[in-house]
N, C-alpha and C positions, 0 to 999 in steps of 0.2 A: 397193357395186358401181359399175361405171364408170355411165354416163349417158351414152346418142351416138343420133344419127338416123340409119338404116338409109338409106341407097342409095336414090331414087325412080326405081322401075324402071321408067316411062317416061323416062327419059332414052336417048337416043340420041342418033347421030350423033357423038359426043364423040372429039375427035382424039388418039392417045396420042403420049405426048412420045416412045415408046421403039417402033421400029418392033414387027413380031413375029418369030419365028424365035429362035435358040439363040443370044444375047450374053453374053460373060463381064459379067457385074454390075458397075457402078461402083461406083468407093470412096467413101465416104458424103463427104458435106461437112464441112467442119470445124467442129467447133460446144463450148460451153464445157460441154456436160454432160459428168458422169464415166461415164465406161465400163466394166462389169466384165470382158466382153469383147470385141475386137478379132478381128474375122475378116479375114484380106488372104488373098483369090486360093485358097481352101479346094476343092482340088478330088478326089474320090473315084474312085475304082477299085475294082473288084470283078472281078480275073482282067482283059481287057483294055476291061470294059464300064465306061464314065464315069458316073457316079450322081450325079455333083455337076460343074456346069462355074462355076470360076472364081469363088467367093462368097466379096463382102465385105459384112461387117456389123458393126456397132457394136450390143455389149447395156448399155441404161445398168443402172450399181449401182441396187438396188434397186427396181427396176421390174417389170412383167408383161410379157416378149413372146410374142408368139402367133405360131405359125410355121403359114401357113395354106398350103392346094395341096391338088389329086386326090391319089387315090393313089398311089405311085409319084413322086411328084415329087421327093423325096429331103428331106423335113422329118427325117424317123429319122434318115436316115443324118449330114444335118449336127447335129444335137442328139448324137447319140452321138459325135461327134466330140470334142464341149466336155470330157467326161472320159474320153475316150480307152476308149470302147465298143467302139470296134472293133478294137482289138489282138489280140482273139481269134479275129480274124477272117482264115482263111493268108490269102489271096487278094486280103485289102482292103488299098490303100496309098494314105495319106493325103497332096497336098501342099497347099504352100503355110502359112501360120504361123497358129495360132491364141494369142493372148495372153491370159492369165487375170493379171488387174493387171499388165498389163506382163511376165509371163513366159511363156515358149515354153512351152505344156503337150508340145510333142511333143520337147522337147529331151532328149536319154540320159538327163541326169541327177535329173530329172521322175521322181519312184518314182508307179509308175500309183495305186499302193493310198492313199497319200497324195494325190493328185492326186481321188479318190474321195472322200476325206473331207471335203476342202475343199468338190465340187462333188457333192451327192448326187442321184438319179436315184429316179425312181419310176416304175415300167410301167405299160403299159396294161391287163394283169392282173394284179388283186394275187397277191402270190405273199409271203404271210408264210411265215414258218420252221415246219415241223411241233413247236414248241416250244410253252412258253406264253406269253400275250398278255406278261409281265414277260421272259422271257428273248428275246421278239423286240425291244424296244426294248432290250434291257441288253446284246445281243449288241456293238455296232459301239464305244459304249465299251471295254467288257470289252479289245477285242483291242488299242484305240486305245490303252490307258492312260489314257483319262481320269477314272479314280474309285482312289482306293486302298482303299476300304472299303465296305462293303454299304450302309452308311449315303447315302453320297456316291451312290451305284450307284441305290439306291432316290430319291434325290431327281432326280437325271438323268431316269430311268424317268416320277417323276410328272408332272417338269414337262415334257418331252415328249409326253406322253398328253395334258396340259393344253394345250398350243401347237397340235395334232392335233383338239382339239376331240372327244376320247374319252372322257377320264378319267372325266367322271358315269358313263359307261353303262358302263364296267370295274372302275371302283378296286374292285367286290365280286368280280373274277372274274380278277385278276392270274395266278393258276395255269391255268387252263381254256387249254385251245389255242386259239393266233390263229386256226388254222383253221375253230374252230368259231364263228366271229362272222361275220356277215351280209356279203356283196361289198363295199355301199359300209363298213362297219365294219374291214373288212380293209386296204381303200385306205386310210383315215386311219392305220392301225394300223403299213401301209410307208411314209407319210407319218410318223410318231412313229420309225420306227426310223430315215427319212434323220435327222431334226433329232435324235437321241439325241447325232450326233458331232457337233454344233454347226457344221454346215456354211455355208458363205456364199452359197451360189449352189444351187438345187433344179431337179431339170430334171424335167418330169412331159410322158413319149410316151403320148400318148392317155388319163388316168389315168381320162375316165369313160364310155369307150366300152364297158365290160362294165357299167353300171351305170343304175338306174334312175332315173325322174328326181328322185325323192326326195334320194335316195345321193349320186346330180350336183347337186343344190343343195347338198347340205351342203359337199362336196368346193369348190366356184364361192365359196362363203363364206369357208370353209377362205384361199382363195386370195387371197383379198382382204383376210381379217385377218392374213395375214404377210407380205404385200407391203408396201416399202418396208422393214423387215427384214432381205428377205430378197431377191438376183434372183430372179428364177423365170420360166426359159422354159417354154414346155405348147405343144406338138403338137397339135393338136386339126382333125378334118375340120367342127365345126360353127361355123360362122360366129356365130353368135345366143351361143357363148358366147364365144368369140375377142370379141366386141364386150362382152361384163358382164365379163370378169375381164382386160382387157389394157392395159395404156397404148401400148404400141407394136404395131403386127401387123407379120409380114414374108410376102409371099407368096409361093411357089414355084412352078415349072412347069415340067414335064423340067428337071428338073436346074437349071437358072436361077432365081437369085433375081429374079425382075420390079420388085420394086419395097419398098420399106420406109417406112412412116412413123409419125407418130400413129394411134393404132387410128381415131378418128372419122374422122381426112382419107383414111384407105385405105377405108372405107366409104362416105363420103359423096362425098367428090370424090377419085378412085382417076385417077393420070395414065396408067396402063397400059391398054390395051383389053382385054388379056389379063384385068387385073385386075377391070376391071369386067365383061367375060364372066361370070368365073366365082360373081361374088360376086352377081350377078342372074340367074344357072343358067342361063346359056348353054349351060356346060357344067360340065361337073366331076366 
């Protein structure tokens, strides 16, 4: 888990570089890490309401980002963005470019469902297949192509369940319904079914907000032993774990990205007032 000193909320007084009020977000500085991806000027609509103004953001390969804000501030809606979540949405139109290695995920020729397998998703409630604990991670190969034989299929399956940090407490119950395993057991279980299609990028919206804190330790582990592996953005409204599972945090607020950096520097020395408001409960 990360290691950072929490914000000393007597601090006051502290002058933000970036006034307050609704500024499209600056473009990050140019810097030599690798990027998985590139946000320029990402801004949201839903009917003629703005849910996103003007976000630019750099996610590096392999990293933890935490997309931190109230509610409402539009972390969902830009994270569902990155695999094109919201196409099924009439009403929602996406602009401005979002780049996964360098390519337009929003461009025609972009097939959403492949674009999905690259970048898998995980909700805020688990929601496995009314199937069993085997045919929920064997599902997204199956359809991908990527096993030609039961054999191939069953090793995908274990080492999945194994990456997910399940397999002890299943390998005796591979038939039994996923549904019938415990919330945070389910969460790791839609965790084994993203990584079945060997994805590169994991995005998890709130993955332990239904969840006890048991279940959210294991999940906060989980996340820390595939990082670097793997990107992995997480949504999350609690700061205390944005601060143990993240290298980067980005904060949000109506719509505005405020501010982006190292998780420690956005905790301890935050240049937004906005940012330090929220993250010493000013508000939030």
């Amino acid at each position: 888990m990360r290691n950072m000193t929490v914000i000393d909320r007597s601090r006051s007084g502290q002058t933000a570089d970036v006034p307050g009020g609704s500024e499209p977000s600056v473009a990050p500085a140019a810097s030599s890490k690798e990027h998985k991806f590139q946000a320029r000027k990402v801004a949201v609509y839903y009917g003629t309401k703005r849910a996103l103004n003007h976000i630019d953001l750099d996610i590096g390969k392999g990293e933890v980002t935490a997309l931190i804000g109230p509610s409402g501030c539009g972390k969902s809606t830009f994270i569902r963005c990155l695999n094109r979540m919201n196409d099924p949405i009439a009403n929602c139109r996406v602009e401005g470019q979002i780049l996964l290695d360098g390519m337009d995920v929003n461009a025609r020729e972009v097939d959403p469902v492949e674009l999905r397998a690259r970048v898998g998703m995980v909700f805020q409630k688990p929601n496995p297949f009314p199937k069993s604990i085997w045919e929920n991670v064997a599902y997204g190969p199956r359809i991908h192509g990527l096993s030609s034989t039961k054999v191939e299929l069953d090793e995908i399956v274990t080492l999945s369940l194994q990456r997910a940090a399940l397999w002890d407490e299943v390998k005796d119950r591979l038939q039994e319904s996923g549904t019938s395993l415990s919330g945070g057991q389910q969460q790791r279980l839609c965790i084994a079914r993203a990584l079945a299609v060997d994805p590169e990028v994991i995005l998890m919206d709130e993955p332990c907000s239904a969840l006890d804190p048991i279940a959210t330790a294991k999940i906060e582990e989980l996340i820390d032993e595939l990082s670097g592996n793997y990107t992995i953005v997480i949504v999350t409204h609690s700061m205390q774990q944005a601060a143990r599972v993240s290298d980067m945090t980005a904060f949000f607020h109506l719509g505005d990205l405020v501010e982006t950096g190292p998780t420690d520097n956005i905790f301890t020395t935050p240049r937004d007032e906005r940012t330090e408001g929220y993250i010493t409960g000013r508000f939030g």
